[in-house]
C-alpha positions as a Markdown table, in Angstrom:
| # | Residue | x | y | z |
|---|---|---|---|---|
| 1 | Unk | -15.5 | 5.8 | 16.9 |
| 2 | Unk | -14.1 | 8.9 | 17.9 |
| 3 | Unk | -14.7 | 12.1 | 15.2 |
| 4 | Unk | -12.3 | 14.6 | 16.4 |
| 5 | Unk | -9.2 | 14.2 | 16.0 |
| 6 | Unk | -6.0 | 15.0 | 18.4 |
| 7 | Unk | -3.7 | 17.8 | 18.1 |
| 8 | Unk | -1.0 | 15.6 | 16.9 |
| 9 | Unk | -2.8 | 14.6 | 14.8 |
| 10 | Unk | -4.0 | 17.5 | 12.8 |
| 11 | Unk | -0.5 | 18.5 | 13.2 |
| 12 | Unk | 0.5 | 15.7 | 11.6 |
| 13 | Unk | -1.9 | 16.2 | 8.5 |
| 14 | Unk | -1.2 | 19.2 | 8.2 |
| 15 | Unk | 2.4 | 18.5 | 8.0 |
| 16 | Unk | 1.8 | 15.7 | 5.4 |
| 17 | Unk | -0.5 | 17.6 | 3.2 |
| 18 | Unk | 2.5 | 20.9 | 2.8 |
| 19 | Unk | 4.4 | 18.2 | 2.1 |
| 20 | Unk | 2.3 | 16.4 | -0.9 |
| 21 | Unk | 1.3 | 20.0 | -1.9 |
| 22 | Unk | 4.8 | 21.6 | -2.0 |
| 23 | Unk | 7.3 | 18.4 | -3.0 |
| 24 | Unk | 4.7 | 16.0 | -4.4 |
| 25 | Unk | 2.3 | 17.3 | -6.4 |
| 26 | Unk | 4.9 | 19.2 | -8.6 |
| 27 | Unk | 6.9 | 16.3 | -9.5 |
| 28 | Unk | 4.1 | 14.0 | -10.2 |
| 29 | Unk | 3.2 | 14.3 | -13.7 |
| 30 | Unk | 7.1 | 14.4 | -14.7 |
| 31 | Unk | 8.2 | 10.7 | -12.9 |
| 32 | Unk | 4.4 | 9.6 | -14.3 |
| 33 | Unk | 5.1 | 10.1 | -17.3 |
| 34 | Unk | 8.8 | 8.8 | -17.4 |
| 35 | Unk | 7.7 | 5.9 | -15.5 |
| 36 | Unk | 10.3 | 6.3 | -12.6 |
| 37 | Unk | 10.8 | 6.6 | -9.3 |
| 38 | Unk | 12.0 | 9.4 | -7.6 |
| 39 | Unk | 14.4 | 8.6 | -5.6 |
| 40 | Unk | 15.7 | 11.0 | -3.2 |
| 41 | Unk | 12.1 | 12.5 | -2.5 |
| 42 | Unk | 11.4 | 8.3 | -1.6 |
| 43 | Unk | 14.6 | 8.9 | 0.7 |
| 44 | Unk | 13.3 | 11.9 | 2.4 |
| 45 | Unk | 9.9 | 10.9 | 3.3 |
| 46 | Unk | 11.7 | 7.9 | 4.8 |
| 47 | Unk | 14.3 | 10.1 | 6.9 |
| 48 | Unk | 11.2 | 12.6 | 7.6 |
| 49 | Unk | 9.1 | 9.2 | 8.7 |
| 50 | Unk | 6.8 | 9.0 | 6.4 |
| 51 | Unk | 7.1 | 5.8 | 5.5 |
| 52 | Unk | 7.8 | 4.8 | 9.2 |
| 53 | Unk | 5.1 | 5.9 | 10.6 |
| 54 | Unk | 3.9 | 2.6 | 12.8 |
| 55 | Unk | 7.4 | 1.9 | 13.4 |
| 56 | Unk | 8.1 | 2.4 | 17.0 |
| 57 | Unk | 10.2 | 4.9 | 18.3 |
| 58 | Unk | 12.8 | 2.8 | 20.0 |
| 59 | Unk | 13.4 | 1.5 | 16.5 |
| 60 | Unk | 13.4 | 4.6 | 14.6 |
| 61 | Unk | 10.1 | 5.0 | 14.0 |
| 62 | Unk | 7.3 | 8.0 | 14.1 |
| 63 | Unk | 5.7 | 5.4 | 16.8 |
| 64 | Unk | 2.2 | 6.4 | 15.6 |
| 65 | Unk | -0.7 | 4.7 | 15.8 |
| 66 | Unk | -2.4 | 3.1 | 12.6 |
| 67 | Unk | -5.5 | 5.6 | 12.4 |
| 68 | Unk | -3.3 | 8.6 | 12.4 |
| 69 | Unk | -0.9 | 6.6 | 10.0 |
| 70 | Unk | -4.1 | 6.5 | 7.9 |
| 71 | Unk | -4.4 | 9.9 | 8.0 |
| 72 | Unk | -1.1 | 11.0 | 6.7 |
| 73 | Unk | -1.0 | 8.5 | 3.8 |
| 74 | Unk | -4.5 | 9.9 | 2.3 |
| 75 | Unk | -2.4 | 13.5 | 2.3 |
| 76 | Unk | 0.6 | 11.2 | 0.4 |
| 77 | Unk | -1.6 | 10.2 | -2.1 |
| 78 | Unk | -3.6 | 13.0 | -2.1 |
| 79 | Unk | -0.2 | 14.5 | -3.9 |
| 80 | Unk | 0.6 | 11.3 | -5.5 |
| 81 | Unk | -0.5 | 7.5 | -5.1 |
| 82 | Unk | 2.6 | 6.3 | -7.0 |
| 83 | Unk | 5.3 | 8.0 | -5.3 |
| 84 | Unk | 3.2 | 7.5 | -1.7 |
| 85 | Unk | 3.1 | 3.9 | -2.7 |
| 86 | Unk | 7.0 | 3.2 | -3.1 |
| 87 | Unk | 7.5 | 5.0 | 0.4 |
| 88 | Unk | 4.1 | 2.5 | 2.3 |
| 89 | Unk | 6.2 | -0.3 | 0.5 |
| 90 | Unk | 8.6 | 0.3 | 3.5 |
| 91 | Unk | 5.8 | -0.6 | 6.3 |
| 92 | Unk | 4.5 | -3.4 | 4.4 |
| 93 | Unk | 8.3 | -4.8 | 4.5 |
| 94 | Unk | 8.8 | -3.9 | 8.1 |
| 95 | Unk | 4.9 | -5.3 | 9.4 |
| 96 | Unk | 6.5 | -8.9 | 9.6 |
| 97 | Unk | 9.4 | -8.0 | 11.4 |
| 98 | Unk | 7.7 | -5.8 | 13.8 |
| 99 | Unk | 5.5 | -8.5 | 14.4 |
| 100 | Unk | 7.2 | -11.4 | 14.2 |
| 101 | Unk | 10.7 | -11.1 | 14.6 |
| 102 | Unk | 12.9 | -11.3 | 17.3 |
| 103 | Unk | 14.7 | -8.3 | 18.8 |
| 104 | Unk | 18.3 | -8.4 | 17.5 |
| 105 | Unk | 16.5 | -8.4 | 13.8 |
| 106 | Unk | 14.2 | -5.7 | 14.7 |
| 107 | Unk | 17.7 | -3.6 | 16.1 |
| 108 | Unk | 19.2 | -4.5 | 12.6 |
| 109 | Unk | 16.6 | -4.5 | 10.2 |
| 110 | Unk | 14.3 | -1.4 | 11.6 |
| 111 | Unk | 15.9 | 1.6 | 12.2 |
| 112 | Unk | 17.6 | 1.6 | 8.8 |
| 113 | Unk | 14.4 | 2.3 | 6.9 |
| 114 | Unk | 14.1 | 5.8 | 9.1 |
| 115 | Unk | 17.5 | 6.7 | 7.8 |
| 116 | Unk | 16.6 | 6.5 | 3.6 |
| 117 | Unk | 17.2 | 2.3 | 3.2 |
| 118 | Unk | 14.4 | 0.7 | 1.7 |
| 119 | Unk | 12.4 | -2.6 | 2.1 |
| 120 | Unk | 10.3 | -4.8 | -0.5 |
| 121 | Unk | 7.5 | -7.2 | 1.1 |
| 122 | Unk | 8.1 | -10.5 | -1.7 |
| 123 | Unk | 4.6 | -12.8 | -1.4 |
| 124 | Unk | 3.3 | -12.8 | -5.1 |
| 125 | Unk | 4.7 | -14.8 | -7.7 |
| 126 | Unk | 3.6 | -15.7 | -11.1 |
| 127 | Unk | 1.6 | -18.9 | -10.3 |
| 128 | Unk | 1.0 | -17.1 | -7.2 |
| 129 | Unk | -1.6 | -13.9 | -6.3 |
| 130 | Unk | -4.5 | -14.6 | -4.4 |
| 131 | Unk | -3.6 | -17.9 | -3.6 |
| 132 | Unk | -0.7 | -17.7 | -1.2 |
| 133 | Unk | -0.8 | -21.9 | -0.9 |
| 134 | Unk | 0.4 | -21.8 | -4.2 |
| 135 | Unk | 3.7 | -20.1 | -3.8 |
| 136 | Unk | 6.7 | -22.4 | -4.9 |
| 137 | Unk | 9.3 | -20.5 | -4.1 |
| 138 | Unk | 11.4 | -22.9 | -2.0 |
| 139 | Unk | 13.6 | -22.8 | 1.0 |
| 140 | Unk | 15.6 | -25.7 | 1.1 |
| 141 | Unk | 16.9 | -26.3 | 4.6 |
| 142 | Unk | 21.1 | -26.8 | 4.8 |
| 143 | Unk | 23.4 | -26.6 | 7.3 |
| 144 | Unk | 23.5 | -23.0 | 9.4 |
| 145 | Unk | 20.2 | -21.9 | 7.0 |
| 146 | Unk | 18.2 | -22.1 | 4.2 |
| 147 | Unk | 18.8 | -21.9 | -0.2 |
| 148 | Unk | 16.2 | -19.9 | -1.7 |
| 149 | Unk | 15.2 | -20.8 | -5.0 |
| 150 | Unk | 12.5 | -19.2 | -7.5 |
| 151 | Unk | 11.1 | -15.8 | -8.3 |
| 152 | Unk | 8.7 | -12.9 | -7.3 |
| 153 | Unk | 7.0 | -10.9 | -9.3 |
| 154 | Unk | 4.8 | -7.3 | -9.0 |
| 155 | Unk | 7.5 | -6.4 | -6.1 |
| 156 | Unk | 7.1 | -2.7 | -4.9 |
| 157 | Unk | 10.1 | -1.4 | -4.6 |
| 158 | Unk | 11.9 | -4.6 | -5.7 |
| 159 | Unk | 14.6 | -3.0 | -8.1 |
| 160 | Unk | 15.5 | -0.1 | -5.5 |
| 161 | Unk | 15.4 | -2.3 | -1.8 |
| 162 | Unk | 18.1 | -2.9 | 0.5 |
| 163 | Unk | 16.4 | -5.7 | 2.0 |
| 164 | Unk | 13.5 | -8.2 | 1.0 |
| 165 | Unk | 10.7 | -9.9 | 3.4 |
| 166 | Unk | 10.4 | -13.4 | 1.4 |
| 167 | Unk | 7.5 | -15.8 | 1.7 |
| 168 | Unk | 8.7 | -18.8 | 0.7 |
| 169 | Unk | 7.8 | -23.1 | 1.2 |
| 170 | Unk | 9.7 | -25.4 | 2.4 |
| 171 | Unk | 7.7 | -28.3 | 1.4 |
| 172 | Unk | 6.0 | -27.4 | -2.0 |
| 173 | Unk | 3.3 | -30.2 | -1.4 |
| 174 | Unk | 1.7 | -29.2 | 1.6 |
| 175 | Unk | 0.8 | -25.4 | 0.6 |
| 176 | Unk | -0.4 | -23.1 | 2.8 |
| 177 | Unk | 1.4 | -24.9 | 6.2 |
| 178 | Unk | 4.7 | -24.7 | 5.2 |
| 179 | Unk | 5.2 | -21.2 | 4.0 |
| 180 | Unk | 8.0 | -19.8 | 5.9 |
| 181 | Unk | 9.3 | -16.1 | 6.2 |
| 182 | Unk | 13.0 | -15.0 | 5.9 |
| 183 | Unk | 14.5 | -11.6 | 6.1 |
| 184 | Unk | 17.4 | -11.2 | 2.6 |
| 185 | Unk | 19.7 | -9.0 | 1.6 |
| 186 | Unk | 20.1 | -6.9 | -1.1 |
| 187 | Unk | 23.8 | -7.9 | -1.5 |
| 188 | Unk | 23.2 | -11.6 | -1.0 |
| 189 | Unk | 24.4 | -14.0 | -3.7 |
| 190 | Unk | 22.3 | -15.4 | -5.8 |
| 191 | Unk | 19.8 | -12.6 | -5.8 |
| 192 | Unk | 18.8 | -10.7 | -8.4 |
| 193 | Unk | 16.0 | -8.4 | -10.1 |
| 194 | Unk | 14.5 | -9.1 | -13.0 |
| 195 | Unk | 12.1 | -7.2 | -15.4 |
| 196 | Unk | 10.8 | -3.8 | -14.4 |
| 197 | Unk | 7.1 | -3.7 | -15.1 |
| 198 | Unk | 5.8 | -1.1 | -17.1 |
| 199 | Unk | 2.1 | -0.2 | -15.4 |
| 200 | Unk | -1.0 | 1.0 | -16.5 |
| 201 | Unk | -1.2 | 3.3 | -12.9 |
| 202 | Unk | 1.5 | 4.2 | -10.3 |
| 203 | Unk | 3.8 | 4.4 | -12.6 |
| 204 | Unk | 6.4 | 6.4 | -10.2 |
| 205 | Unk | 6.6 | 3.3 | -8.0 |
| 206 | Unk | 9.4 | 0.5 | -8.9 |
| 207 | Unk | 8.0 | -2.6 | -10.1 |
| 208 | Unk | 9.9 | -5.7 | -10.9 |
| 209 | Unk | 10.7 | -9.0 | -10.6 |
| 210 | Unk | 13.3 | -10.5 | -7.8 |
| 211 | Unk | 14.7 | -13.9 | -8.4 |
| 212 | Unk | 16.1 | -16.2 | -6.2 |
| 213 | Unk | 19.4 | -18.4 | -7.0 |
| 214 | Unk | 20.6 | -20.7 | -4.9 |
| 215 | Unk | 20.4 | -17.8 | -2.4 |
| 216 | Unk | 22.0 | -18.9 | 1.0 |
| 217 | Unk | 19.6 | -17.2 | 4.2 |
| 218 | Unk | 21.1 | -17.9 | 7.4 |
| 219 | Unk | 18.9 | -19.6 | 10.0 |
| 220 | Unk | 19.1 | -16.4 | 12.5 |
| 221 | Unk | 16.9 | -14.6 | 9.3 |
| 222 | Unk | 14.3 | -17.2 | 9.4 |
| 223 | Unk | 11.2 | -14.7 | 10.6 |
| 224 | Unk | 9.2 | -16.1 | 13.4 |
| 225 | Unk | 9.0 | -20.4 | 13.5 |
| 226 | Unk | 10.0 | -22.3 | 10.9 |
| 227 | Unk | 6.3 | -22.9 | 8.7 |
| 228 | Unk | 4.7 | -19.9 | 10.4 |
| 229 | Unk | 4.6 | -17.9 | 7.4 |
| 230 | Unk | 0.9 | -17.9 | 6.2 |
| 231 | Unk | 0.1 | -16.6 | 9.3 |
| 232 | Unk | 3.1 | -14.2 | 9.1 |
| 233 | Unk | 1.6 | -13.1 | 5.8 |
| 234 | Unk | -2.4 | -12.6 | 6.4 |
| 235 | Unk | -1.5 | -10.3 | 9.6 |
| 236 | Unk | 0.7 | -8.1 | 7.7 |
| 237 | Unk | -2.3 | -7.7 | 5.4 |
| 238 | Unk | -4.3 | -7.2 | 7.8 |
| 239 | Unk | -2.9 | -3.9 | 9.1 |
| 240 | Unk | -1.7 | -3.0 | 6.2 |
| 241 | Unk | -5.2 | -3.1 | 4.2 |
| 242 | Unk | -6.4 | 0.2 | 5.8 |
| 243 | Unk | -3.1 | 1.9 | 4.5 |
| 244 | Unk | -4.5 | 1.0 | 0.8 |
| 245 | Unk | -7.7 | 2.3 | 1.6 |
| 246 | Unk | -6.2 | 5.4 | 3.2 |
| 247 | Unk | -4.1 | 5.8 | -0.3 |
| 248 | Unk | -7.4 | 5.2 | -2.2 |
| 249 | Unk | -9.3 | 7.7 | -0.5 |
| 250 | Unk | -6.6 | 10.2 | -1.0 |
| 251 | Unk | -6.9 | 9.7 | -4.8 |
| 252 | Unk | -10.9 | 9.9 | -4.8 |
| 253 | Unk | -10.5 | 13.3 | -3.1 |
| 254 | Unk | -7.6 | 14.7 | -5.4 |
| 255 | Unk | -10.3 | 13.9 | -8.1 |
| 256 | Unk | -13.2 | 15.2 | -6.2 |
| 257 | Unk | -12.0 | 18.4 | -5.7 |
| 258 | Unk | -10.7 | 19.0 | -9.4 |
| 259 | Unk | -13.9 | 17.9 | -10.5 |
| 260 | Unk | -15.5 | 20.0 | -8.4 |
| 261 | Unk | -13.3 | 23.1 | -9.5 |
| 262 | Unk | -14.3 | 22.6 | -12.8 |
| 263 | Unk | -17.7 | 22.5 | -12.4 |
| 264 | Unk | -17.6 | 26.4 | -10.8 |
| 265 | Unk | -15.4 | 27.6 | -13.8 |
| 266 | Unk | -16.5 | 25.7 | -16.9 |
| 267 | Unk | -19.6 | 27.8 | -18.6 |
| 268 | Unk | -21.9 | 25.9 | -21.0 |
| 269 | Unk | -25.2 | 27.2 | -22.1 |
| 270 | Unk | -24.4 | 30.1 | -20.1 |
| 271 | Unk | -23.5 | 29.1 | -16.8 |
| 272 | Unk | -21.2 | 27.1 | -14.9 |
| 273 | Unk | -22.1 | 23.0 | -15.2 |
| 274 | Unk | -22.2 | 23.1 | -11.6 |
| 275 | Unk | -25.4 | 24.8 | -11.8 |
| 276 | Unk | -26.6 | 21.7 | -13.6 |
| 277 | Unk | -28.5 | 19.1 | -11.1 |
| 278 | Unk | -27.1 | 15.9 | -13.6 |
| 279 | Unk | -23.1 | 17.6 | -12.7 |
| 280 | Unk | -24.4 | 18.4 | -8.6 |
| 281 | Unk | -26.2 | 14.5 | -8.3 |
| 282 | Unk | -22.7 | 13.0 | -9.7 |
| 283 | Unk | -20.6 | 15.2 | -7.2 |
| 284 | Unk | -23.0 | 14.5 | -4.4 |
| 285 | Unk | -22.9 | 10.9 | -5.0 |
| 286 | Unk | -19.1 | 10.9 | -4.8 |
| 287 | Unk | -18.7 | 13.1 | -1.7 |
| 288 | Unk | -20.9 | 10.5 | -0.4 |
| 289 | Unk | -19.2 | 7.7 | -1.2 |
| 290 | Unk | -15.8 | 9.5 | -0.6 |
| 291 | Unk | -16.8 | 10.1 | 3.5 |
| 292 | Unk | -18.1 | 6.3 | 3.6 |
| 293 | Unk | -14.8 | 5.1 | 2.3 |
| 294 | Unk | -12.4 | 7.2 | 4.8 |
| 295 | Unk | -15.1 | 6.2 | 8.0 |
| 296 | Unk | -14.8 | 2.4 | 7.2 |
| 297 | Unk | -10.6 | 3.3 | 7.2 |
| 298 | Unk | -10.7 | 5.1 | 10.3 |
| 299 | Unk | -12.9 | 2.1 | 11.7 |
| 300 | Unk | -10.6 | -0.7 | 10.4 |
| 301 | Unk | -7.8 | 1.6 | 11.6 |
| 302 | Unk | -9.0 | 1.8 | 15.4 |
| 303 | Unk | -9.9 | -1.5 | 15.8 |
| 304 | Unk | -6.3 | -2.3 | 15.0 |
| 305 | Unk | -5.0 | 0.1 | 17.8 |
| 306 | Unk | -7.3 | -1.1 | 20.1 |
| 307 | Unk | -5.4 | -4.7 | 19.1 |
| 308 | Unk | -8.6 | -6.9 | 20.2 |
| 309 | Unk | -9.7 | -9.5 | 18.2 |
| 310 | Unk | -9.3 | -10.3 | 14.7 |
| 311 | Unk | -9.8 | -7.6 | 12.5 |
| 312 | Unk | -9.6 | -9.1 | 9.3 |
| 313 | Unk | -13.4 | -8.3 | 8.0 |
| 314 | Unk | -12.6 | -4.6 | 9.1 |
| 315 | Unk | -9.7 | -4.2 | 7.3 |
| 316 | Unk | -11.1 | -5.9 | 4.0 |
| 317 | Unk | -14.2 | -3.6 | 4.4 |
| 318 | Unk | -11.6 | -0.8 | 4.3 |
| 319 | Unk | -9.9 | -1.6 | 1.5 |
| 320 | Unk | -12.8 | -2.9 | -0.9 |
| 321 | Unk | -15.1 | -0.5 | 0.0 |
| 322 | Unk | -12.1 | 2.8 | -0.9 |
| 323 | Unk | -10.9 | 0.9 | -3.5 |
| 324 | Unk | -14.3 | 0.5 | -5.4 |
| 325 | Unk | -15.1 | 4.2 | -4.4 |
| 326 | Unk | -11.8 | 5.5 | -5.9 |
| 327 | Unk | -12.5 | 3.9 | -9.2 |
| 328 | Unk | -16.1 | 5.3 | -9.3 |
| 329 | Unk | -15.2 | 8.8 | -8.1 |
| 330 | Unk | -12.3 | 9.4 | -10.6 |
| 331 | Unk | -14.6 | 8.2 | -13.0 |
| 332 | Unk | -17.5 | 10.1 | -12.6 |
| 333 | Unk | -14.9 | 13.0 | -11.9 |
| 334 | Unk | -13.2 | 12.1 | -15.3 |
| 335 | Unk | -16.7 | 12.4 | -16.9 |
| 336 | Unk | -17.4 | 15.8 | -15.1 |
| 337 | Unk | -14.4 | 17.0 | -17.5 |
| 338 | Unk | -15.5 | 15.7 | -20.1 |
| 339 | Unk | -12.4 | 15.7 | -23.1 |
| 340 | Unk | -10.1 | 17.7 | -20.6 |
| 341 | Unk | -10.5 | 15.1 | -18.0 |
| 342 | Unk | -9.5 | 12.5 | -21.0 |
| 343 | Unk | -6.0 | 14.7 | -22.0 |
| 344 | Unk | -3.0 | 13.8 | -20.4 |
| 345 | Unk | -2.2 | 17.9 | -19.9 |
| 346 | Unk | -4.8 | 17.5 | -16.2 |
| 347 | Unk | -4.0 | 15.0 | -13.9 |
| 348 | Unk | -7.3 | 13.6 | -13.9 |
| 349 | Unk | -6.7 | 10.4 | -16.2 |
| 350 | Unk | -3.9 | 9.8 | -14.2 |
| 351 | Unk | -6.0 | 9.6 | -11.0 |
| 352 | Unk | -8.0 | 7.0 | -12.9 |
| 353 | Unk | -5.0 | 4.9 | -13.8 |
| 354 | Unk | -3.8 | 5.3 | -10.5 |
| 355 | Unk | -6.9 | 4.4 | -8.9 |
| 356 | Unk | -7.5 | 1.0 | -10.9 |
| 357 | Unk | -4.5 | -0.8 | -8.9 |
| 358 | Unk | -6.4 | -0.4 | -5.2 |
| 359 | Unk | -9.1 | -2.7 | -6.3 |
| 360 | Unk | -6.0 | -5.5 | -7.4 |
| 361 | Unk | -2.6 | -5.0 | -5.1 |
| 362 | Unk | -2.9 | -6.7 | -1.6 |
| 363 | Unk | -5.8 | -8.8 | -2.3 |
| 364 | Unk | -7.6 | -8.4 | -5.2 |
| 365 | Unk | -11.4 | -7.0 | -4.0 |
| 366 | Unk | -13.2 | -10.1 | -4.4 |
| 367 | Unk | -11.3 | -11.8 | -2.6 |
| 368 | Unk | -11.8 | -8.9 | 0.3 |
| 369 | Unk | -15.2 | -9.7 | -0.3 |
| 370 | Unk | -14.6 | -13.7 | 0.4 |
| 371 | Unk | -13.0 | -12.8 | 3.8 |
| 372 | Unk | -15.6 | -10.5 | 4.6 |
| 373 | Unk | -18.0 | -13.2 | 4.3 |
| 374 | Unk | -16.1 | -15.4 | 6.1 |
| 375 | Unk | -16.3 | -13.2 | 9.1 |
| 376 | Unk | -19.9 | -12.0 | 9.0 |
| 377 | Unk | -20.9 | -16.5 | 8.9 |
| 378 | Unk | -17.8 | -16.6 | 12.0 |
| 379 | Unk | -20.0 | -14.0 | 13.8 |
| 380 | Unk | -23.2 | -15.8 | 13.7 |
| 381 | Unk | -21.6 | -19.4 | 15.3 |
């Protein structure tokens, strides 16, 4: 695994951490606490590529590769996890497409998400999270297409998209085998968004419901073959697990460092804590953890370049492993503060919230912890 990085890509880090510093990080408290999404900075990071980044060029894209997408969305969420998550939502949207679609819907459906449209990816549903066998959303077949009925719920971006990636069965008895994916838009009759969740973390992302009604998709939107969408859906995670990890890591050092800070400036029993070994074995067991957690990215993210092989224990690794150290970090960094990390006036309890979603969103961490077992018994055969 490679430990220095390109040019470009320091360039590009650099690039994306001005950015979080200068347009991020001052906005984040204010659409935190009003529990919105801001909009046209969600718009500019999509016309500045940010959340395009895998995208090829031809299509609009940045045309980067995953690991040096990686490194760019840890400098999002460095600045905010909520507002870095509403512009990701647009990869996660465009992964099937990419993949899996054909090239007239990656000319229509692509380059419009570099130019401020937005995507939602719509898997979960209420009787459906980790168990994707259990969606019952249903795709009728008709003449010319399909009728979509039923509803999604926990959609990023769902009450601000232009377009919607929708998993969806077409037989409701046989699970898992006859998931299908369509591309549907916005505008579509029959569509609508429901209730806009209101979240314990990420709170300047969009969260809602989006219900299906007799919603007509014509056949040239089905995504890949007709009952190919479970696979459609677990390779999309696949690359898109390390992006999660990436954005968890970027919250674990945001906390790191403030904790950090504090420790050098706040003075009890007349000197700073940081002086104190109980403060200097907390922060050393975060930095720790912290490194661990953005190695095991930058492994699941190279293996996925290097596009060899499955790389679905890599990429749970990733995202377990950050997720778990983003919780513990902003904890621990929460209890290096003390009551100031506990007030609402530092962004430390906000990191915490924020950080609480990576273990759940995408897979919840034990189930990462099912595939990775999976694929430590496959290597052993």
């Amino acid at each position: 695994m490679p430990f220095k990085l390109s040019s470009e890509q320091e360039v590009m880090q650099k690039v994306a951490r001005e950015y979080a510093e200068n347009k991020i990080r001052p906005i984040a408290a204010k659409y935190d606490e009003a529990e919105e999404t801001p909009l046209e900075i969600i718009k500019e990071m999509s016309r500045l590529g940010f959340s395009t980044l895998t995208i090829p060029e031809e299509y609009g894209g940045g045309g980067v590769d995953a690991l040096t997408a990686c490194l760019v969305i840890e400098e999002l969420a460095w600045g905010c996890a909520g507002i870095t998550t509403s512009a990701t939502a647009n990869s996660l949207a465009a992964y099937p497409i990419l993949l899996f679609g054909n090239e007239e819907q990656k000319k229509k459906y692509l380059p419009p998400l570099s130019n401020g449209k937005l995507a939602a990816f719509c898997l979960t549903e209420p009787g459906a999270g980790s168990d994707a066998g259990a969606i019952s959303t249903l795709a009728t077949p008709v003449d010319k297409g399909f009728i979509l009925n039923g509803n999604k719920c926990f959609i990023t971006n769902g009450g601000l998209a232009d377009y919607y990636t929708v998993f969806a069965t077409i037989d409701r008895k046989k699970g898992a085998r006859a998931l299908s994916a369509f591309i549907v838009d916005r505008n579509s009759p029959g569509l609508s968004v429901g209730k806009k969740e209101s979240k314990m973390g990420i709170r300047a992302s969009n969260t809602t419901e989006v219900i299906f009604e007799d919603v007509f998709v014509p056949e040239e939107n089905l995504l890949g073959k007709k009952y190919g969408g479970f696979r459609i859906a677990m390779t999309t995670l696949d690359l898109s697990r390390p992006i999660i990890g990436a954005l968890a890591v970027g919250i674990a050092r945001a906390a790191l460092e403030k904790a950090a800070q504090y420790s050098k400036e706040r003075v009890q029993f007349g000197k700073p804590i940081g002086h104190f070994q109980a403060i200097q074995l907390k922060l050393a067991e975060m930095a720790m953890r912290l490194e661990a957690a953005r190695m095991l990215v930058c492994r699941a993210a190279i293996l996925a370049d290097k596009k060899k092989g499955r790389i679905s224990g890599a990429s749970a690794m990733a995202k377990a492993y950050a997720g778990d150290t983003a919780m513990y970090v902003t904890t621990e960094a929460l209890q290096i503060m003390g009551g100031y990390g506990y007030m609402r006036d530092y962004p430390m309890e906000k990191y915490m919230r924020d950080a609480k979603i990576m273990q759940i969103y995408e897979g919840t961490n034990e189930i990462q912890k099912m595939i990775i077992a999976q694929d430590v018994l496959r290597s052993l055969k």
